[in-house]
Backbone as CSV, one residue per row, in Angstrom:
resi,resn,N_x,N_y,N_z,CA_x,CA_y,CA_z,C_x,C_y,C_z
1,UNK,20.419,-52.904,15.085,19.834,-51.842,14.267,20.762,-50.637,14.178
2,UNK,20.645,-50.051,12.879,21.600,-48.377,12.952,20.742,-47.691,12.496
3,UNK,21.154,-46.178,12.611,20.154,-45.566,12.446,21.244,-44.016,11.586
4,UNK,20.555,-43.859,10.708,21.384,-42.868,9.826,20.716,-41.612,10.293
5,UNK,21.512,-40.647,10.727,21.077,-39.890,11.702,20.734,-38.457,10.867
6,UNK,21.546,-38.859,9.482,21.480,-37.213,8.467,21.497,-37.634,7.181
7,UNK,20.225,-37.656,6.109,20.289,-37.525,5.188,19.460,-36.418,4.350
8,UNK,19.442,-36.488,3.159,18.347,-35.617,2.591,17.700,-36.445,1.877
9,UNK,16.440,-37.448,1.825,15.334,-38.097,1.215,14.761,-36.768,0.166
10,UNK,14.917,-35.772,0.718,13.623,-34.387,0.008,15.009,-34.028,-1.099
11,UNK,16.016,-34.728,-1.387,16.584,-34.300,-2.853,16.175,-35.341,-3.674
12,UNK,15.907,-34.539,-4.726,15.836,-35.266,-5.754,16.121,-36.746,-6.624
13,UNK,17.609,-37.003,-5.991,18.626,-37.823,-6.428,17.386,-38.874,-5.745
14,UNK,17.239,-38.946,-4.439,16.453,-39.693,-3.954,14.923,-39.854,-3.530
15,UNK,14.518,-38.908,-3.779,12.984,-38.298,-3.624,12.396,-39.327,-4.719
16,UNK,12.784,-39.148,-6.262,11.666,-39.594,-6.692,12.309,-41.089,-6.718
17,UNK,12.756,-41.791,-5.693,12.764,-43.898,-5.293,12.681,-43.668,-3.987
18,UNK,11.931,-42.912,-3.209,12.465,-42.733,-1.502,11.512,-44.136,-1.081
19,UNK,10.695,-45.128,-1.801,10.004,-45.961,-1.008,11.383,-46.888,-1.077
20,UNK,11.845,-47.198,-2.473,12.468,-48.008,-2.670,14.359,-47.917,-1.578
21,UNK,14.418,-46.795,-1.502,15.417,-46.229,-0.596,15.305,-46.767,0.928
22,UNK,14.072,-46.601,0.922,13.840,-47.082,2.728,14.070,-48.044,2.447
23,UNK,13.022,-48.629,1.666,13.262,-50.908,1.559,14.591,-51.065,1.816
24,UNK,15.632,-50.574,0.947,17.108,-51.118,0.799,17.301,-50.607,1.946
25,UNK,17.124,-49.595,3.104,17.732,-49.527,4.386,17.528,-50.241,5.253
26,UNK,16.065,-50.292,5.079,15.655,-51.375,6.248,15.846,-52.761,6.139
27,UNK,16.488,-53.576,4.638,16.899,-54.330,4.661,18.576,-54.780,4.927
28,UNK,19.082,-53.140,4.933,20.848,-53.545,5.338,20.364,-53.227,7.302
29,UNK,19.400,-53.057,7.690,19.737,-52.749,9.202,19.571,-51.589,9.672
30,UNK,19.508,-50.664,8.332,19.016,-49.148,9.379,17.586,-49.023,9.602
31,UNK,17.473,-48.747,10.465,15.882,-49.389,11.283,15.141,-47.428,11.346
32,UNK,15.808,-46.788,11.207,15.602,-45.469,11.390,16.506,-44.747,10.774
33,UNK,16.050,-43.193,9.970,16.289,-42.461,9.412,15.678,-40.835,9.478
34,UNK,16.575,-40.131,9.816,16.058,-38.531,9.890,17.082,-38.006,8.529
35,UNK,15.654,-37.635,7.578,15.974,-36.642,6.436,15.804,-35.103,7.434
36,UNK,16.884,-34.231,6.527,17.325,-33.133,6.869,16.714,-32.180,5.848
37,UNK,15.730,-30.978,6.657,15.693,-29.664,6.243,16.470,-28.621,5.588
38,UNK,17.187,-28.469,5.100,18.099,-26.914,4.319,17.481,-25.248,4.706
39,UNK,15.790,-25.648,4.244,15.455,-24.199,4.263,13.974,-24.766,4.685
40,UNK,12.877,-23.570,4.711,11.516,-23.967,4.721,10.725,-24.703,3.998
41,UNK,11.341,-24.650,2.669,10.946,-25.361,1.633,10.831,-27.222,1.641
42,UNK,12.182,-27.179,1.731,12.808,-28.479,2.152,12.801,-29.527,3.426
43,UNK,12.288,-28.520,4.364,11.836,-28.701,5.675,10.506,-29.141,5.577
44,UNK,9.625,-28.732,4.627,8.020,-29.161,4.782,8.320,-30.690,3.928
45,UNK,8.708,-30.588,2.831,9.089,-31.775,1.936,9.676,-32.708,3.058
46,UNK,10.402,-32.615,4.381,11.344,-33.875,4.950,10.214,-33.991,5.405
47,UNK,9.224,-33.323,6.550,8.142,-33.506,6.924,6.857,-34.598,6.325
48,UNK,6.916,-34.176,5.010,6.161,-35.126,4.644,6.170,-36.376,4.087
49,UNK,8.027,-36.491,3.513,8.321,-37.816,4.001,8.106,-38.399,4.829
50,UNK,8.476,-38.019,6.314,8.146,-38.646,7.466,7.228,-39.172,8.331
51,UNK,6.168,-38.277,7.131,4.586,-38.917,7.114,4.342,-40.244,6.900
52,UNK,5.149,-39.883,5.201,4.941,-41.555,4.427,4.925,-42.829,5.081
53,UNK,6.764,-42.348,6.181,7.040,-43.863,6.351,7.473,-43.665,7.818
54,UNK,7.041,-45.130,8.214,7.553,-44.928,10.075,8.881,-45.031,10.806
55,UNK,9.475,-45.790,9.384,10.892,-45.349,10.222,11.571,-44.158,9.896
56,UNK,11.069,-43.240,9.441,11.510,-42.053,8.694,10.968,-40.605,9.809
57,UNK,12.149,-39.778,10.309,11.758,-38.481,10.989,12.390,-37.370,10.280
58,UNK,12.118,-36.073,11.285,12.670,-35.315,10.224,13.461,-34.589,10.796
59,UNK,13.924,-33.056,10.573,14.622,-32.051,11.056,14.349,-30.918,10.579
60,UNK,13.944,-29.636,10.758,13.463,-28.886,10.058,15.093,-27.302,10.196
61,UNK,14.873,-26.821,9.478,16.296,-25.671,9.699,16.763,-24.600,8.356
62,UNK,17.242,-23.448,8.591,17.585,-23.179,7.480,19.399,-23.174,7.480
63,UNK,19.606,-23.468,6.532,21.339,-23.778,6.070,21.973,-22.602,5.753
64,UNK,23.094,-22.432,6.524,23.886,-21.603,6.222,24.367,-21.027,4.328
65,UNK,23.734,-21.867,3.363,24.249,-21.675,2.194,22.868,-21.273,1.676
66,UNK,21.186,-21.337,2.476,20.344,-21.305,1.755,19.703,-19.964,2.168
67,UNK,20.365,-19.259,3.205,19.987,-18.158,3.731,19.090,-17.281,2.812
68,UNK,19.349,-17.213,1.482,18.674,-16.597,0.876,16.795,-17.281,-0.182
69,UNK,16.787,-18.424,0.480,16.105,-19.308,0.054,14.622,-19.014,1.198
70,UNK,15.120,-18.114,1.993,13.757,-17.712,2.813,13.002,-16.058,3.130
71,UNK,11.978,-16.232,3.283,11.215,-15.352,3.599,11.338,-14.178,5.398
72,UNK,10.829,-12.839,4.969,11.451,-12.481,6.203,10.285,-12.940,8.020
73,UNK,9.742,-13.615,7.623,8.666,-14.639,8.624,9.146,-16.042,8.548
74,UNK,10.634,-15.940,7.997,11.003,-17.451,8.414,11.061,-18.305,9.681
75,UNK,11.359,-17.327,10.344,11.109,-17.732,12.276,9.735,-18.493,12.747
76,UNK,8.956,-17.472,11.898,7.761,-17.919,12.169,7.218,-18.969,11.858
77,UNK,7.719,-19.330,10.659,7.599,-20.223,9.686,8.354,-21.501,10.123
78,UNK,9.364,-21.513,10.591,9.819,-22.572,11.048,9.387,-23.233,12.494
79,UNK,9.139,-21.831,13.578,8.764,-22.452,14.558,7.489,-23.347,14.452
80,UNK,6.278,-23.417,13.056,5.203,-23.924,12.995,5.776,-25.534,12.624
81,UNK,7.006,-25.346,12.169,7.278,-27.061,11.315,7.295,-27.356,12.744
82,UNK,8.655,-26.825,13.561,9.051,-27.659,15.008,7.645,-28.082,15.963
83,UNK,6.588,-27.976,15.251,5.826,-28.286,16.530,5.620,-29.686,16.084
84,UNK,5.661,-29.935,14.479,5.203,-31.411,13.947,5.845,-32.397,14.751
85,UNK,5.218,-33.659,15.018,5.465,-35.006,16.031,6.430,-35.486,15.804
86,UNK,6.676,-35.261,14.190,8.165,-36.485,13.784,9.031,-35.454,13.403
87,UNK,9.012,-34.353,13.749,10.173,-33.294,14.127,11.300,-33.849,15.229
88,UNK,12.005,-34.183,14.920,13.174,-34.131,16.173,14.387,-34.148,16.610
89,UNK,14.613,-32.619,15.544,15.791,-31.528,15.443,15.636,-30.508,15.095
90,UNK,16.307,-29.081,15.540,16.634,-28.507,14.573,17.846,-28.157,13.739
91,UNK,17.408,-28.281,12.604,18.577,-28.463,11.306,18.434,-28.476,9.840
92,UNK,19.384,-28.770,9.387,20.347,-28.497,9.302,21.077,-26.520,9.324
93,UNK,21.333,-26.334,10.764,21.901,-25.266,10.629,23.335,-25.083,10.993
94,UNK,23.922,-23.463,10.934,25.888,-23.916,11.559,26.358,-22.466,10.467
95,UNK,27.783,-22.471,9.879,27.929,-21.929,9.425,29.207,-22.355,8.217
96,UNK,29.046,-22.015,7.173,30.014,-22.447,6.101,30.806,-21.776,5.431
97,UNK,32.144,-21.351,6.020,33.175,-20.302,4.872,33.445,-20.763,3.972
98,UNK,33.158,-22.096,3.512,33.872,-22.624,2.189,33.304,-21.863,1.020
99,UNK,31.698,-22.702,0.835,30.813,-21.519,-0.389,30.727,-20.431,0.290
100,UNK,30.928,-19.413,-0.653,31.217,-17.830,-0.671,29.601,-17.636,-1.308
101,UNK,28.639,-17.952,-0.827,27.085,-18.215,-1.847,26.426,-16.644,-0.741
102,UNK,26.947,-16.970,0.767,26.091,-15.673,1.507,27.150,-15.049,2.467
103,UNK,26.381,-13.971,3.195,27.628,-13.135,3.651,27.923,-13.975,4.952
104,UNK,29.656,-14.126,6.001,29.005,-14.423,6.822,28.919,-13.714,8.306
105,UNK,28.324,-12.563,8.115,27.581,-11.817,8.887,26.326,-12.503,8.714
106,UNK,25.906,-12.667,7.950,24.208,-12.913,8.116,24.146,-14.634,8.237
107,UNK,25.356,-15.437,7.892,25.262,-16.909,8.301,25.471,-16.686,9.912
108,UNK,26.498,-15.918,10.931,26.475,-15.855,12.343,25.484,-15.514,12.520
109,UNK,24.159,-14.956,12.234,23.118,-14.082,12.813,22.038,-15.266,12.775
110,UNK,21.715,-15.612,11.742,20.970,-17.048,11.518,21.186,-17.919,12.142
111,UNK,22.560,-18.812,12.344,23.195,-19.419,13.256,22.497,-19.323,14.808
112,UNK,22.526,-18.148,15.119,22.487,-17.759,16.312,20.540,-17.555,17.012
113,UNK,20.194,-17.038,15.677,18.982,-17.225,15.973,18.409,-18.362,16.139
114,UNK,18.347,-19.154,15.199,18.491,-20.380,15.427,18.694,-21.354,16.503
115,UNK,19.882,-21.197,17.132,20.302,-21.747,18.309,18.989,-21.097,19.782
116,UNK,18.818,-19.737,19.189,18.046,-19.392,20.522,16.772,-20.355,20.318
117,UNK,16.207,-20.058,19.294,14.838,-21.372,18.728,14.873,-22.674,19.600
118,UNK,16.097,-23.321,19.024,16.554,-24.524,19.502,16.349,-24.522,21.527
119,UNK,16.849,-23.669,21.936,16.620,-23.700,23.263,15.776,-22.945,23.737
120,UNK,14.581,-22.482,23.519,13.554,-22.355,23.756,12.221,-22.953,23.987
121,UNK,12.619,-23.976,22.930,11.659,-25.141,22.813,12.474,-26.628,23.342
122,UNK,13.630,-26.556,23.325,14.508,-27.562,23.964,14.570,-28.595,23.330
123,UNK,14.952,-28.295,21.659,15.409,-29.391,20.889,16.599,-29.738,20.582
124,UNK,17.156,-30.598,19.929,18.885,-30.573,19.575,18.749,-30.206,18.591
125,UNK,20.237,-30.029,18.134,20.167,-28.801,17.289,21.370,-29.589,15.667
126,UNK,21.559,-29.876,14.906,22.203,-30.997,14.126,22.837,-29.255,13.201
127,UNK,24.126,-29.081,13.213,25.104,-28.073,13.375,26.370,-28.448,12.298
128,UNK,26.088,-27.562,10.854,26.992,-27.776,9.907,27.825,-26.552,9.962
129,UNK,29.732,-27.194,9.849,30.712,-26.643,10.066,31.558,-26.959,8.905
130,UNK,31.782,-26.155,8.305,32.762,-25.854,7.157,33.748,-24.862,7.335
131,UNK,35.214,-25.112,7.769,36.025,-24.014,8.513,35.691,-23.194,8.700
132,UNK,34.651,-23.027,10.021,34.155,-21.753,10.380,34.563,-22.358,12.389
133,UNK,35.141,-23.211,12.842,35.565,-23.664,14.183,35.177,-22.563,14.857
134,UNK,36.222,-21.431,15.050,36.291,-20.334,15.868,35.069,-19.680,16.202
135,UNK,34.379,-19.388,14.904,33.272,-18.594,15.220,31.986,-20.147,15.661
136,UNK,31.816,-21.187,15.186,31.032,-21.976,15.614,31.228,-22.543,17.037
137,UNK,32.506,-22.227,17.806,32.360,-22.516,19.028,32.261,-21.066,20.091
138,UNK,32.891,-19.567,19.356,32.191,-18.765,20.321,30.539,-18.234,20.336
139,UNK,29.998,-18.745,18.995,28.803,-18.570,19.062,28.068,-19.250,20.435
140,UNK,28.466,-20.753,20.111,27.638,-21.618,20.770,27.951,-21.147,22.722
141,UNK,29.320,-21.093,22.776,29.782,-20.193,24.083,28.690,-19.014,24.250
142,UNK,28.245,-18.353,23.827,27.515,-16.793,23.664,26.558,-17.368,24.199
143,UNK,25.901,-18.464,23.258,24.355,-18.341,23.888,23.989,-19.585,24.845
144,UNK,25.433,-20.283,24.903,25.217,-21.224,26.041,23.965,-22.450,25.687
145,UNK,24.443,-23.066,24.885,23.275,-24.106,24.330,23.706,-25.217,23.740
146,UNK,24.264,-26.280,24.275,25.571,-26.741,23.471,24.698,-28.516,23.422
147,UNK,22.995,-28.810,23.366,22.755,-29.913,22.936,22.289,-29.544,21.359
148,UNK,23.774,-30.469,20.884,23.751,-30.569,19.104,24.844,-31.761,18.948
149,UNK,24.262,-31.852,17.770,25.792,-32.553,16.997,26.149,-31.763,15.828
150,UNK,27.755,-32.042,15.958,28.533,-31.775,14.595,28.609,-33.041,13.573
151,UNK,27.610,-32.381,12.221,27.460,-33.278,11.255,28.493,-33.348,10.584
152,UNK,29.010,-34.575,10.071,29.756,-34.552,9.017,31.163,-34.166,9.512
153,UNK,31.635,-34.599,10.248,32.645,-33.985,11.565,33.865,-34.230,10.621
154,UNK,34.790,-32.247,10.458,35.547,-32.797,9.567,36.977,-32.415,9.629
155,UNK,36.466,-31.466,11.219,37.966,-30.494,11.695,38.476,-31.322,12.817
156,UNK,40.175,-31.040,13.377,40.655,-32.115,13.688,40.200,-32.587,15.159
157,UNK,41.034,-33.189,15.661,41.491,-33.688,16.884,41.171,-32.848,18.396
158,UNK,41.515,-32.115,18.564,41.692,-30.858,19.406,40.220,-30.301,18.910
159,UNK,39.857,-30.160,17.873,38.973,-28.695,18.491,37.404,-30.596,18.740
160,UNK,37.623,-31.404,18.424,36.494,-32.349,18.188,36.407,-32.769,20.322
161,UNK,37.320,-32.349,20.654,37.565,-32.986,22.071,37.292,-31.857,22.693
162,UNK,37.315,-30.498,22.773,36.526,-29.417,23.163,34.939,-29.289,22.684
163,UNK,34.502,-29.749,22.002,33.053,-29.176,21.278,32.286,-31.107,22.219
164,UNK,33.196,-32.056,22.480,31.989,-32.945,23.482,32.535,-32.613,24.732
165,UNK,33.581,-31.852,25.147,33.647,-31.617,26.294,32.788,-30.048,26.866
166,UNK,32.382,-29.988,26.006,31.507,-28.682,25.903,29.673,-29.234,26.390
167,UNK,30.130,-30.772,25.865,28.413,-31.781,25.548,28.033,-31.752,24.037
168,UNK,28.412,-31.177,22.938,27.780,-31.738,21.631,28.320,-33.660,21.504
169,UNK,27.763,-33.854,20.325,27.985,-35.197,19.735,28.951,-35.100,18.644
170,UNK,29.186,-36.020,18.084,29.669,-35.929,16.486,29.138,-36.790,15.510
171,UNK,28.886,-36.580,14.596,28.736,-37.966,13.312,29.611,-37.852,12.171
172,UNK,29.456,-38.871,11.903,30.273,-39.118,10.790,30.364,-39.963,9.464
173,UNK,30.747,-39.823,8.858,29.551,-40.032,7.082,30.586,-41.014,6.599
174,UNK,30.094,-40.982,5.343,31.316,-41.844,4.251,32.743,-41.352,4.340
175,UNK,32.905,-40.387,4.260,34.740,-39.831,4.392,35.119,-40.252,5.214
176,UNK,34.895,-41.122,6.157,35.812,-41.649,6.779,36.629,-42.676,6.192
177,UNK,35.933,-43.197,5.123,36.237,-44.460,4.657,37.187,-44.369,3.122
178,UNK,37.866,-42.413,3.626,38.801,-41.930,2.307,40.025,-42.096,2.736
179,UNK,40.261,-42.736,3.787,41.844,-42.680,4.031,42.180,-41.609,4.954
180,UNK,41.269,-40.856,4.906,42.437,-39.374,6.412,42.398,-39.924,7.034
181,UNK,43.760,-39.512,7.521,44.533,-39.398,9.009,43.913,-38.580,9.600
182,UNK,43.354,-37.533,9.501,42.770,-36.161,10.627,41.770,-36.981,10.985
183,UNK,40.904,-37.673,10.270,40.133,-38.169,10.739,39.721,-39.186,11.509
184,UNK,41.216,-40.260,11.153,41.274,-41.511,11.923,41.922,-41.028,13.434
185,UNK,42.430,-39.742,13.889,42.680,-39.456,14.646,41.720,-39.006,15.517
186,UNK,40.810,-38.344,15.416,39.455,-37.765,15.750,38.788,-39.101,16.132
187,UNK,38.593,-40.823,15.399,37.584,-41.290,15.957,38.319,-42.082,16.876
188,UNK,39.550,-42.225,16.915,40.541,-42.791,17.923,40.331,-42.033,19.266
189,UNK,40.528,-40.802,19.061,40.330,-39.663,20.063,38.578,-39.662,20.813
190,UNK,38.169,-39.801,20.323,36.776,-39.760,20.815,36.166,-40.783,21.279
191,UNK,35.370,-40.957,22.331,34.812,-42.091,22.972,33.634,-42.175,21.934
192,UNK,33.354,-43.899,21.650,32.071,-44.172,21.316,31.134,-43.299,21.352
193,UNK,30.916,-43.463,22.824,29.396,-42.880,23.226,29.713,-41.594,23.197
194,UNK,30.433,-41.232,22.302,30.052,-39.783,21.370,29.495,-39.678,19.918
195,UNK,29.305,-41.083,19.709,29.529,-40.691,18.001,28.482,-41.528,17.599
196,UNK,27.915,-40.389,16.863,26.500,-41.481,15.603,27.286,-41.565,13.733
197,UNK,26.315,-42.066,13.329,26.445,-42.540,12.099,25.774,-41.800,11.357
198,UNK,25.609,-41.538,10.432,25.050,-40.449,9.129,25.757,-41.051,7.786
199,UNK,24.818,-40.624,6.751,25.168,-41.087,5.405,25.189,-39.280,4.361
200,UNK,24.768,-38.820,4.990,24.223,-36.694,4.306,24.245,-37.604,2.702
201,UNK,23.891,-38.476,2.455,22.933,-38.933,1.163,22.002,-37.834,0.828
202,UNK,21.975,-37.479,-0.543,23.183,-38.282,-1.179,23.985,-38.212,-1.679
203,UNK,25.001,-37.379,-0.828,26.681,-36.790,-0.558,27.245,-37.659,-0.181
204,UNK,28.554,-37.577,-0.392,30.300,-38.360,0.473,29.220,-40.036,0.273
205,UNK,29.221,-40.311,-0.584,29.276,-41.807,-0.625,30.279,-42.711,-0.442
206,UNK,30.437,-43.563,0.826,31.530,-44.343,1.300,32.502,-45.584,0.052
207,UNK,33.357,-45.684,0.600,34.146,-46.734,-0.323,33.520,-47.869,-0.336
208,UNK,32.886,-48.943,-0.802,33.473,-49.078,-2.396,32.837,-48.328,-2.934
209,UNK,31.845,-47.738,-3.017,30.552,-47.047,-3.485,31.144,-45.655,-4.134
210,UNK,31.897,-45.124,-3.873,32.067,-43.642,-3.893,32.020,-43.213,-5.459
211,UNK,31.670,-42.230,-5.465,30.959,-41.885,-7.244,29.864,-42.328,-7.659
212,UNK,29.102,-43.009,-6.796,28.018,-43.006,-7.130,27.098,-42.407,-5.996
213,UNK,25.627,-42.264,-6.058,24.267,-41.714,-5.293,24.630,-42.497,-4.158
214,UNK,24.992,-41.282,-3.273,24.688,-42.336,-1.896,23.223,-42.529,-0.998
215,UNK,23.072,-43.357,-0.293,21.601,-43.552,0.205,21.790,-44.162,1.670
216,UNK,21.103,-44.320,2.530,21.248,-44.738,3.952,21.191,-46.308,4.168
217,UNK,21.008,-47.349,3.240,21.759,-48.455,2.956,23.156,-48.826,3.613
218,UNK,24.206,-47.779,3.080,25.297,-47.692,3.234,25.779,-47.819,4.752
219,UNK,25.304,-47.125,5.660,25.669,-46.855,6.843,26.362,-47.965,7.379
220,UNK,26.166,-49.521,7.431,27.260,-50.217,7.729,28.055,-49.938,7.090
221,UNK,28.559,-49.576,6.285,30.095,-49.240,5.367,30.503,-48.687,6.490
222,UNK,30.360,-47.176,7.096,30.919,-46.379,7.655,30.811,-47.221,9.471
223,UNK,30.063,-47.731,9.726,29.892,-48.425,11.026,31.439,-49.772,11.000
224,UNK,31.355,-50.284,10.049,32.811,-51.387,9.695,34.143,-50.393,9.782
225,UNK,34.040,-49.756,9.235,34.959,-48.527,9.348,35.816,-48.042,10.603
226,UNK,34.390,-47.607,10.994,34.735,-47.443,12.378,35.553,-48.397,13.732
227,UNK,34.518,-49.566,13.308,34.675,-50.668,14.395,36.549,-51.155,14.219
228,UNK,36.958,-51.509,12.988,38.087,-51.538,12.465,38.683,-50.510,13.482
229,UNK,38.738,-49.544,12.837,39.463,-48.357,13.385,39.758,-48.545,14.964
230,UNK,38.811,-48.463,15.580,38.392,-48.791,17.467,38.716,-49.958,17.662
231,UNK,38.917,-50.875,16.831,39.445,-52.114,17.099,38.383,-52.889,18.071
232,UNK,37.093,-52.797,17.723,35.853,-53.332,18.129,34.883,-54.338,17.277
233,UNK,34.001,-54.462,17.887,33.232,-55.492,16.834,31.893,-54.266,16.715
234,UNK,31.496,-54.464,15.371,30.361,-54.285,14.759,29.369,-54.488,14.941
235,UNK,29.172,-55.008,16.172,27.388,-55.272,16.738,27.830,-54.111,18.413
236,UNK,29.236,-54.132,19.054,29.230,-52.714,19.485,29.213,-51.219,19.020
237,UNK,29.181,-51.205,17.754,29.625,-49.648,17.314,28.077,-49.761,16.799
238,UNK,27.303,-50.521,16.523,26.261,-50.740,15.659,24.985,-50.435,17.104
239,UNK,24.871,-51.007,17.960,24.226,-50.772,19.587,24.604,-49.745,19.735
240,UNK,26.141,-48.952,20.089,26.476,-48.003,20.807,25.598,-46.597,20.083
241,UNK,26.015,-46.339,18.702,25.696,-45.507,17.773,24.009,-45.179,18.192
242,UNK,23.546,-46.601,17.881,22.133,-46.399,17.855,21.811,-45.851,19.263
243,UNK,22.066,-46.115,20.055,21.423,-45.860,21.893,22.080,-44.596,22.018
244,UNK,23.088,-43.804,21.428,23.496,-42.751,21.504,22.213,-42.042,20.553
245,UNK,22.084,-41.918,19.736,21.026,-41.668,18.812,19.570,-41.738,18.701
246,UNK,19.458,-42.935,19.692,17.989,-43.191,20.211,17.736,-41.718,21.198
247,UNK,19.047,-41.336,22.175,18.581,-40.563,23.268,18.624,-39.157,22.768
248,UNK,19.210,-39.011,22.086,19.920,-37.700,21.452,18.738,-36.933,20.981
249,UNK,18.032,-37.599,20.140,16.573,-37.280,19.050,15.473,-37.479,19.718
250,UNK,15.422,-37.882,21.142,14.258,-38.671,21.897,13.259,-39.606,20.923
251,UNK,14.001,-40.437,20.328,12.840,-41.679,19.529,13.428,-42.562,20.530
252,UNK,11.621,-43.292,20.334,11.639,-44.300,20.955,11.868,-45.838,20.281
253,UNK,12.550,-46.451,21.007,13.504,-47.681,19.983,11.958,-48.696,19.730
């Protein structure tokens, strides 16, 4: 079984086929799926996917790009999603210099609040990084809270071997399957039992697929990928991933 550890079901692209989306996952092998929160909005919508269907959980969070997509009782507002059963993350949060969409003074402040949330209630925390390294690892230093993963893991070698020697995780999506070197270096560099699988469907759709809607189907693409790479077989990267992922999210297999 694999288990796609980050998508968004609550977009559109896939919202209105999400029954038909699961079918095709659960028929390539992903046995489990956590759609990802952005903001409050999007957070109640993953929620109630996760109603629908049982292999489906969620993550609730606001995104560094949606900062302005909430209310000033968002705290409040979010701590009510984290209490839901098939909650089990918080996320998608982190910080992003690429879009210039919010300031980032107020993406570190969110970030950070956030993180205190996260360890208060003692959830993991699923942590988007868009060349923001420096400040995403003295944050996490500051408040001393370092159960998360880095989604979509996309900075190199060196800083990926400080952030699990710190204790985060990593995942990793379709781009792996674009040809970088930074990247084939990073999963060379990293032990297994650091690393889950994610599809951020329906973004970075893996090769052969790429240009089109990606969906959590896919995830062996990026699991073959891998195994190649590690020079392993595909029923280890496919076990390892998942039992890393089983413990990470506390679901039970």
């Amino acid at each position: 079984m694999y288990i796609d550890t980050h998508c968004h079901l609550n977009f559109p692209e896939l919202y209105k086929n999400r029954k038909a989306v699961v079918e095709r996952a659960v028929t390539a092998g992903v046995g489990k799926i956590i759609t990802i929160g952005t903001d409050i909005e999007s957070s109640v919508k993953s929620i109630e996917i996760a109603k629908e269907f049982p292999e489906v959980f969620a993550a609730a969070g606001v995104h560094p790009t949606d900062l302005l997509n909430v209310t000033d009782n968002w705290q409040n507002e979010l701590l009510d999603l984290l209490k839901h059963s098939k909650v089990v993350a918080l996320g998608e949060i982190g910080l992003d210099y690429y879009w210039e969409t919010t300031k980032p003074e107020d993406q570190r402040r969110f970030f950070s609040e956030q993180i205190q949330i996260a360890k208060s209630i003692k959830l993991p925390m699923i942590i988007h990084n868009r060349q923001a390294d420096d400040d995403i690892k003295s944050i996490l230093l500051k408040q001393n809270y370092f159960n998360g993963v880095l989604h979509c893991y996309s900075s190199d070698d060196n800083f990926a071997l400080e952030m699990i020697e710190l204790g985060l995780q990593l995942s990793f999506t379709g781009n792996i399957t674009y040809g970088s070197k930074k990247l084939q270096r990073v999963l060379q560099a990293v032990p297994l039992e650091r690393i889950m699988l994610e599809t951020d469907a329906p973004f970075i759709t893996p090769v052969p697929h790429k240009g089109k809607i990606n969906e959590p189907a896919y995830i062996p693409l990026i699991a073959q990928n891998i195994a190649k790479l590690k020079e392993l077989s595909i029923e280890t990267v496919a076990n390892t991933t998942t039992q890393t992922a089983l413990g990470f999210f506390n679901i039970n297999s």
